[in-house]
C-alpha positions in Angstrom: -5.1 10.4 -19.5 -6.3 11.6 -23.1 -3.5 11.6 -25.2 -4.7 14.2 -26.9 -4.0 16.6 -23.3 -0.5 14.9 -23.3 0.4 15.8 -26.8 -0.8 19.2 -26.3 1.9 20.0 -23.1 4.7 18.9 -25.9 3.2 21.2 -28.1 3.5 23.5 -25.4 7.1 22.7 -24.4 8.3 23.3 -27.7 6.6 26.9 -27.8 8.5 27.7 -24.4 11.8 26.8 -26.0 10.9 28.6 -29.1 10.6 31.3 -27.2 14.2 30.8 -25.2 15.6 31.1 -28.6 14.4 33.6 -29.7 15.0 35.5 -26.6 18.9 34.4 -26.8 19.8 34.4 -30.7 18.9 38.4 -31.2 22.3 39.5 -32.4 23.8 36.5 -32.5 26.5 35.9 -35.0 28.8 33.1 -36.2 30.4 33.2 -33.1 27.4 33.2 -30.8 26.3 29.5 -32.9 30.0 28.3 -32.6 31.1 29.2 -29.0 28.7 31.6 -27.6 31.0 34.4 -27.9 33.3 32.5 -25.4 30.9 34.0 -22.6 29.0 31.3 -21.1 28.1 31.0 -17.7 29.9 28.0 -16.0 26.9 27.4 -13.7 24.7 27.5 -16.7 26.9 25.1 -18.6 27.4 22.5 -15.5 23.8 22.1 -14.8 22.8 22.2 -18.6 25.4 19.4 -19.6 23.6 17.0 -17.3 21.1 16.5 -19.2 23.0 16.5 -22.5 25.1 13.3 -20.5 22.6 11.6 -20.1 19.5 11.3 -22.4 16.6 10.3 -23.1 17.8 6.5 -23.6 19.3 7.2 -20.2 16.1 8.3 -18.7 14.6 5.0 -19.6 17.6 2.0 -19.9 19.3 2.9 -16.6 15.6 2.4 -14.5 15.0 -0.9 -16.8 18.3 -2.6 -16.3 17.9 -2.2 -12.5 16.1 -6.0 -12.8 18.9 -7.6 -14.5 22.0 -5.9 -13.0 21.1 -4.2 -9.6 23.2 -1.0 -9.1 26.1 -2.3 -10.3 25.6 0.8 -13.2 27.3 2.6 -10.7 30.5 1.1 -11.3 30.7 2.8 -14.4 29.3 6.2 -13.0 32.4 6.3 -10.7 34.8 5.7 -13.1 32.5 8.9 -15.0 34.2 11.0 -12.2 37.7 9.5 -13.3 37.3 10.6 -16.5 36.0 14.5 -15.8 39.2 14.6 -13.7 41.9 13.9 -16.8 39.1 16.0 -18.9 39.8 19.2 -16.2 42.8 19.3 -15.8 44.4 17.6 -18.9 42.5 18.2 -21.7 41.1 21.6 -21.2 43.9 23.2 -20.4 45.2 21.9 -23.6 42.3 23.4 -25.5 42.4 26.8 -24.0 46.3 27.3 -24.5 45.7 26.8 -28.2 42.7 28.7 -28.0 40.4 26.3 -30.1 37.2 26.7 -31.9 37.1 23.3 -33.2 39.2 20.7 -31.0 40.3 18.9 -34.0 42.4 21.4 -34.9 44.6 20.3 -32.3 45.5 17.3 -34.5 45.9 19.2 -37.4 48.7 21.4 -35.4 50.4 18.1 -34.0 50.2 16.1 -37.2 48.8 18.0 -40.1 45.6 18.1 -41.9 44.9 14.4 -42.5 44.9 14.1 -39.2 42.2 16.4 -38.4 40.2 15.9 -40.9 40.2 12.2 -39.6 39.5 13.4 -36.0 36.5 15.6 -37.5 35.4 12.8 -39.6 35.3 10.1 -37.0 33.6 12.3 -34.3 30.6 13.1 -37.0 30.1 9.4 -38.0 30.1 8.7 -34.2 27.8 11.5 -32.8 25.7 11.0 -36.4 24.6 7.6 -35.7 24.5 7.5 -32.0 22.7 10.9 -31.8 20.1 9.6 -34.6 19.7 6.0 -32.3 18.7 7.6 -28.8 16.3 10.2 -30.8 14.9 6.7 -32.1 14.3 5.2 -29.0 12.3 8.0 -27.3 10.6 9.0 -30.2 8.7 5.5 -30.9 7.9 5.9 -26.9 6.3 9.1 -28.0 4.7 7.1 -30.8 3.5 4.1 -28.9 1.8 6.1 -25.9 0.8 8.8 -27.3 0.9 9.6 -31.0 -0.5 6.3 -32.9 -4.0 6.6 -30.4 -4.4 10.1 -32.3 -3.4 8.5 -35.5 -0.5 11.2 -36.5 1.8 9.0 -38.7 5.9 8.2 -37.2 7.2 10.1 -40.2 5.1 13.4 -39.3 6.0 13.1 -35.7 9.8 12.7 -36.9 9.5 15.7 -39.1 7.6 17.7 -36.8 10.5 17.3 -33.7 13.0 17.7 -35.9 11.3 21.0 -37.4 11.0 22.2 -34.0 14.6 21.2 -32.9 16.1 23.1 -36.1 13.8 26.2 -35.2 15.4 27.2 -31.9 18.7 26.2 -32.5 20.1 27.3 -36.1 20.5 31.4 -35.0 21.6 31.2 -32.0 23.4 28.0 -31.6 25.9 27.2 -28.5 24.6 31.0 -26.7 20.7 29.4 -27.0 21.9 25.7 -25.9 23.0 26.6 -22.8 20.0 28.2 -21.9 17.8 25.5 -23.2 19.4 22.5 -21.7 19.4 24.4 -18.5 15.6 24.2 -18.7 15.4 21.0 -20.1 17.9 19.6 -17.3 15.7 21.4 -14.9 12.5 19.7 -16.1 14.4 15.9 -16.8 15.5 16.5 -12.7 12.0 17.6 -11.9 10.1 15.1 -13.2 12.8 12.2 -11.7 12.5 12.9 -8.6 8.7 13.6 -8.5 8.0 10.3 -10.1 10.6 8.7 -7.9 8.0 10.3 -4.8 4.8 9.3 -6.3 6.2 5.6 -6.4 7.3 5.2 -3.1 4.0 6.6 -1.6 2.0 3.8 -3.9 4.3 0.6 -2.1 3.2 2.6 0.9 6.1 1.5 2.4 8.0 4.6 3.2 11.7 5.5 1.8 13.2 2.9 4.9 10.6 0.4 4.1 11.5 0.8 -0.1 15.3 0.6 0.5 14.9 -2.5 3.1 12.9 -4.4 0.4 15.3 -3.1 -2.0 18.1 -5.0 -0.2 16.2 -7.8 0.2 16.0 -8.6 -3.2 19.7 -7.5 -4.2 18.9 -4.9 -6.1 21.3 -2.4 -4.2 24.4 -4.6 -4.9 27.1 -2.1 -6.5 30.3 -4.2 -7.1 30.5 -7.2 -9.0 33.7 -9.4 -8.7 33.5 -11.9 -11.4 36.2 -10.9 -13.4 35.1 -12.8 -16.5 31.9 -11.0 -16.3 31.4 -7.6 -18.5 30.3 -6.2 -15.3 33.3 -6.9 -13.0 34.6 -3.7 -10.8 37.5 -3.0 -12.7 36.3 -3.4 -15.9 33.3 -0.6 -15.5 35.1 1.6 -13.5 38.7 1.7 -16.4 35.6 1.3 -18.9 33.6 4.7 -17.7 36.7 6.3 -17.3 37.5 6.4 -20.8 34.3 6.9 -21.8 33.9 10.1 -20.2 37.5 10.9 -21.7 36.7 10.0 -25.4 33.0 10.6 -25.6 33.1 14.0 -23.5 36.6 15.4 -23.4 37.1 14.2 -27.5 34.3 15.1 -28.4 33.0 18.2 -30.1 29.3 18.6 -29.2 30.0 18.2 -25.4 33.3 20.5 -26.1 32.4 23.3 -27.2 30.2 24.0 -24.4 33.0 23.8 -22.3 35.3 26.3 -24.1 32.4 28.8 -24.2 33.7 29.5 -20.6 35.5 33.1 -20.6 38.2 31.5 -18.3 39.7 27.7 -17.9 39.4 28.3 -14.3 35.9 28.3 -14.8 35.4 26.0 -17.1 37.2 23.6 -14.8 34.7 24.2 -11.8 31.8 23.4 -14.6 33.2 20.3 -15.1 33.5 19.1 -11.8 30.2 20.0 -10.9 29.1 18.5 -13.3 30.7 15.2 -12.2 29.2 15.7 -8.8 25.7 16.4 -10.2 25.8 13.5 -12.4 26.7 11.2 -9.1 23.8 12.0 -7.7 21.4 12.1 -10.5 22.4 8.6 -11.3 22.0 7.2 -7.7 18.3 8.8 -8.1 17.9 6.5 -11.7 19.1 3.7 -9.9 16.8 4.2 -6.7 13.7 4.5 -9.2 14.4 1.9 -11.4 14.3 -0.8 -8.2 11.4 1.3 -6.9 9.8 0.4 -10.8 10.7 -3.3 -10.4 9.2 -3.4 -6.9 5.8 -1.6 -8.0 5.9 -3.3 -11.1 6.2 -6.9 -9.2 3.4 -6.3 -7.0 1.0 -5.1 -9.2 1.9 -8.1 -12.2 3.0 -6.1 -14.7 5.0 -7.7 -17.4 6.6 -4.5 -19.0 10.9 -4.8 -18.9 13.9 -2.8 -19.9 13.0 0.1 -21.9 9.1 -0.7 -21.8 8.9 -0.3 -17.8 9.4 3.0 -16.7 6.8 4.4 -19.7 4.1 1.3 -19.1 3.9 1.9 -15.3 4.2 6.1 -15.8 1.2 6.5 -18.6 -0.9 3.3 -17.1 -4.2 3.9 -15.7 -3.3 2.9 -12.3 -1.7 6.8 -11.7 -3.4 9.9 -12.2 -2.6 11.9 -15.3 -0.3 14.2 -13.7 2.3 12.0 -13.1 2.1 10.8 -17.4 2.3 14.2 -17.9 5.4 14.8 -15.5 6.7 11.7 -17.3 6.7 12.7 -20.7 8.3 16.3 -20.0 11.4 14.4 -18.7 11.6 12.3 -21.3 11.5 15.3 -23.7 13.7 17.0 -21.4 16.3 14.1 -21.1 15.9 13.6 -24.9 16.5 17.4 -26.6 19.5 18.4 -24.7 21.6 15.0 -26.7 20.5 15.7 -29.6 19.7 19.8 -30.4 23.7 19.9 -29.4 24.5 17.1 -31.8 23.1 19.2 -34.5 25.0 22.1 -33.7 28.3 20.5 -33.0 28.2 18.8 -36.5 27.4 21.6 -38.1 30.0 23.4 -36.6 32.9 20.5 -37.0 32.1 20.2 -40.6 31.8 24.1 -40.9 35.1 24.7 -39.3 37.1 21.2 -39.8 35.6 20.6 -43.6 34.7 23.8 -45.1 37.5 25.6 -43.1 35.9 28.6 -41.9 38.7 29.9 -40.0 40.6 30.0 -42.6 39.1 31.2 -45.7 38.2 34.7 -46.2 34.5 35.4 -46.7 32.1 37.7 -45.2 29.9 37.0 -42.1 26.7 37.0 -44.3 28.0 34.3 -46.4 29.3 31.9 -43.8 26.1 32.0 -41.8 24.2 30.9 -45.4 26.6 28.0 -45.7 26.1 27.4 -41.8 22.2 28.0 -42.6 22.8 25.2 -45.1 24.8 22.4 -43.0 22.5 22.6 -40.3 19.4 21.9 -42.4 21.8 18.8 -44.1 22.4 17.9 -40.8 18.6 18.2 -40.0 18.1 16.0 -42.7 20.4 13.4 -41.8 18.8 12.7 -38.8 15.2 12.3 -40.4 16.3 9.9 -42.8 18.6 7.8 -39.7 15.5 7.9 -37.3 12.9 6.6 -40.9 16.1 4.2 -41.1 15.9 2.8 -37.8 12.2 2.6 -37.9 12.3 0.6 -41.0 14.4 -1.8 -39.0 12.5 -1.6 -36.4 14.7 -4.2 -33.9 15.8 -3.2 -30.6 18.6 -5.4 -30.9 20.1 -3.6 -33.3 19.8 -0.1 -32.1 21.3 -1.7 -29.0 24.4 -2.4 -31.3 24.3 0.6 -33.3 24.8 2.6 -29.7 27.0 0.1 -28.9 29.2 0.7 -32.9 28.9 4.8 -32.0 31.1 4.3 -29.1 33.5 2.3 -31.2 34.1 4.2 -33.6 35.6 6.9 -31.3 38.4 4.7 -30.9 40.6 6.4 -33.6 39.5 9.4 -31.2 41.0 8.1 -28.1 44.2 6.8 -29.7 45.2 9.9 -31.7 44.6 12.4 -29.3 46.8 10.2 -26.2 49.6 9.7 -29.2 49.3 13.1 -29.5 49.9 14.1 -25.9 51.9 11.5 -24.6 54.5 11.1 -27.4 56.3 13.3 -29.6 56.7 10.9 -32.5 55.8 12.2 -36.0 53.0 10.0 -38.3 53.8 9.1 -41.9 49.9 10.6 -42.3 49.8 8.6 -45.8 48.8 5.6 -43.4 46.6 7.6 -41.0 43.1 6.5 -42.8 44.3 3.0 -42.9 45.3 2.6 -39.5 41.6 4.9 -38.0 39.6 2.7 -40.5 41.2 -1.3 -39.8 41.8 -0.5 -35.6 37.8 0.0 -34.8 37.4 -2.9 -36.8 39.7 -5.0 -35.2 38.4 -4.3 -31.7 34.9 -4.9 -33.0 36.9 -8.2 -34.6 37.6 -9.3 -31.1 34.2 -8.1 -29.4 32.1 -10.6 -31.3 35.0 -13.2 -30.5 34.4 -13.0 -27.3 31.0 -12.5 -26.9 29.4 -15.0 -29.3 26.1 -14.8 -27.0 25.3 -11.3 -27.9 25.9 -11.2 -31.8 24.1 -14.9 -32.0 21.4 -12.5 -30.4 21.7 -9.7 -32.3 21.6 -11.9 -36.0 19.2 -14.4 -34.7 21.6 -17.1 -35.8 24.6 -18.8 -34.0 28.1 -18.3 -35.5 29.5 -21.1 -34.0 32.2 -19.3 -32.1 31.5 -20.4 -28.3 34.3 -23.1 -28.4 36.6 -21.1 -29.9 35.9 -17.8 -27.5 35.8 -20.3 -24.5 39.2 -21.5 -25.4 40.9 -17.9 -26.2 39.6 -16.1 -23.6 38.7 -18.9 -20.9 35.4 -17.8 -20.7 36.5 -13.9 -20.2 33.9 -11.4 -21.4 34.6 -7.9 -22.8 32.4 -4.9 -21.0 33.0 -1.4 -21.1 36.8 -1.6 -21.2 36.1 -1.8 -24.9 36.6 1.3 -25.7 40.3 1.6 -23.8 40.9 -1.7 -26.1 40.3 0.3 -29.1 42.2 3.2 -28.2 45.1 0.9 -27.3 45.2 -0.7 -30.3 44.9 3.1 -32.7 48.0 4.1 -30.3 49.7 1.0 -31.0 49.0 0.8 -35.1 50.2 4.7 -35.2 53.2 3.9 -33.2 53.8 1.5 -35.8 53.7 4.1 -38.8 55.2 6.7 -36.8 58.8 8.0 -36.9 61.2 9.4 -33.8 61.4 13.5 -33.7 64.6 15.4 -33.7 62.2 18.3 -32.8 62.9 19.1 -28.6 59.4 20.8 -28.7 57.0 18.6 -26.5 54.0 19.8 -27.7 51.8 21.6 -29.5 52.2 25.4 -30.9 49.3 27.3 -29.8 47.4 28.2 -32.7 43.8 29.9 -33.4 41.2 27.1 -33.9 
């Protein structure tokens, strides 16, 4: 199909959401951007966080890896449902006791401001960088397919999304989010299971025939039992679980959607529908990603990874249709990650670094300075994506993905020291500690997994022996993030002092 007709129904997307947003942010005040007037509706927010879970990088990685790993991605997915669980029914009620705005602030009310300035400060390096990496990755798909045939340069098409992005959500914020990810998750859903159809119908094999030949080649093989291997049961399932703690529950963007919710009752229901949703959605990835590998084995094709689901959607073996169908859920997997990462930093460093809830000003002057951080923020992620272009390694996006998630260590280990104990930090160590722990566990990451780093620097460190002989050949998987936050909690047990306080927790405060 012309890429000219396929740029012009992404011009037309972005008009549709332009015109959500508009339709959402009249009246809306600092309050509306922040928290939607803590009025959301919990359907709205279930279905719409779906497609803020799981991305555009998502969309296309989780098909790809299909050849290389089978299903055994769903390890992880049901150690996601693990996680939602604590998030429900610990965290949350947590947040809506103390009544929060920000959920930093919880830090700062169990162990001053260091503390949450810390907490602020490590979720916007994390959702900074990995937010900027996935909008990347699905933009140069954008660029490859479409963009570079009509000759529009990767800056302009950067600028342009951006633009559009900062358009629709700097009035009305969290109130216009929910109702845009709702139609983005809608179209991201649409367009999967659609392509999913069309691909099973070209085997001409029917959905028995596609999951027999599925089996046959081992694709659908869920648990893994090697326990040196990154992908062992145990490991992805502990490993997803704390994921979905620390890079849902701890985390701002995917937050303060949550505590929209008028009620915690509510907001509970959202996120175990949610959980449920994602279940399924991810069984659909996997089912297409085999069904990719199948078509894509028949008919010769070369393309892996990331390159397969796009190569075998725009080729000229389909009928345009189904590239158009294709790049709407890639946009829609794509927009709902990052137009919330840009609102959830701008309202952390609002509210945890300029202190909004505590200064007195007028409403017209905090939404300039809002006005202002968002178009920082804006810019941020222009120069990041430029960044990562100049780079231009997939390799090393891989790894700053993989640094995002390890950098919510400090994350993970303050909030658990937080609940679980009711020690008292000598804060003068705090930075320290949040700073040397992530770089520890990295530390012991490339220890023992030489393979990928001698990868990743096209060189070889020498370290094989020396792993083989530490860890006997054990390899570190998803469980990394647990290691991290065990070691934070450990370091700040280490700089922390007994309580003669009896209080147990924290005093509910507005945040």
């Amino acid at each position: 199909m012309s890429p000219l007709v396929l740029f012009s129904f992404v011009i037309g997307y972005f008009l549709l959401l332009l015109g959500v947003a508009w339709y959402t942010s009249r009246n809306a005040d600092n309050e509306s951007f922040f928290i939607g007037n803590r009025n959301s509706n919990w359907m709205l927010v279930a279905f719409g966080m779906v497609g803020t879970s799981l991305s555009g990088v998502t969309f296309v990685s989780v098909p790809g890896n299909v050849g290389t790993i089978n299903f055994n991605y769903f390890q992880l997915v049901l150690g996601y449902v693990l996680g939602y669980l604590v998030i429900s029914f610990v965290l949350l009620p947590l947040y809506y006791r103390m009544n929060l705005t920000s959920i930093y602030t919880y830090l700062e009310t169990r162990f001053g401001g260091n503390a949450h300035r810390a907490g602020a400060f490590f979720f916007i390096l994390s959702r900074t960088v990995g937010a900027t990496a996935r909008l990347y990755l699905v933009i140069n798909i954008l660029q490859l397919f479409i963009l570079d045939k009509l000759g529009i340069p990767f800056i302009a098409t950067a600028l342009v999304i951006l633009l559009m992005i900062l358009l629709y959500t700097a009035e009305g914020g969290v109130k216009t989010i929910i109702f845009t990810d709702t139609l983005q998750t809608s179209g991201m859903l649409l367009g999967l299971v659609i392509c999913l159809v069309v691909l099973v119908k070209a085997l001409g094999l029917g959905w028995s025939g596609a999951w027999d030949l599925m089996s046959a080649k081992g694709y659908t093989q869920v648990l893994n039992t090697d326990i040196n291997s990154p992908l062992y049961f145990w490991k992805q399932l502990l490993g997803g679980m704390f994921i979905t703690i620390t890079m849902t529950g701890l985390d701002q963007e995917m937050m303060q959607k949550n505590i929209s919710v008028r009620t915690l009752r509510d907001s509970q229901k959202n996120i175990m529908s949610m959980s449920t949703i994602l279940v399924v959605v991810n069984a659909l990835f996997l089912l297409l990603g085999a069904v990719l590998h199948i078509y894509a084995a028949n008919m010769g094709l070369t393309a892996k990874g990331d390159d397969l689901f796009p190569a075998i959607a725009l080729s000229d073996a389909f009928s345009g249709t189904i590239g158009i169908i294709f790049i709407i859920a890639l946009i829609s997997a794509l927009f709902p990650s990052v137009d919330g990462a840009i609102t959830s930093l701008t309202a952390s460093f609002c509210i945890d670094i300029l202190d909004f809830n505590k200064r007195s000003d007028t409403e017209k002057n905090k939404r300039r300075k809002r006005l202002l951080v968002h178009l920082g923020f804006a810019l941020i992620f222009l120069l990041m994506v430029l960044l990562y272009k100049w780079v231009d390694d997939k390799s090393i996006i891989q790894f700053i993905l993989k640094f995002a998630g390890i950098t919510y260590g400090p994350l993970l280990g303050l909030f658990a020291f937080g609940i679980l104990t009711k020690r008292r930090l000598r804060t003068e160590w705090l930075w320290m500690v949040c700073v040397a722990c992530p770089l520890l566990a990295l530390g012991l990451d490339l220890l023992c997994n030489p393979e990928y780093y001698n990868g990743l620097l096209h060189t070889n460190l020498g370290l094989a022996d020396l792993s083989s002989r530490i860890f006997g050949g054990y390899k570190i998987g998803p469980e990394l993030i647990l290691l991290n936050g065990l070691i934070t909690f450990l370091a700040l047990f280490l700089i922390s002092r007994s309580s003669s306080s009896t209080h147990s927790g924290p005093v509910p405060t507005k945040g």
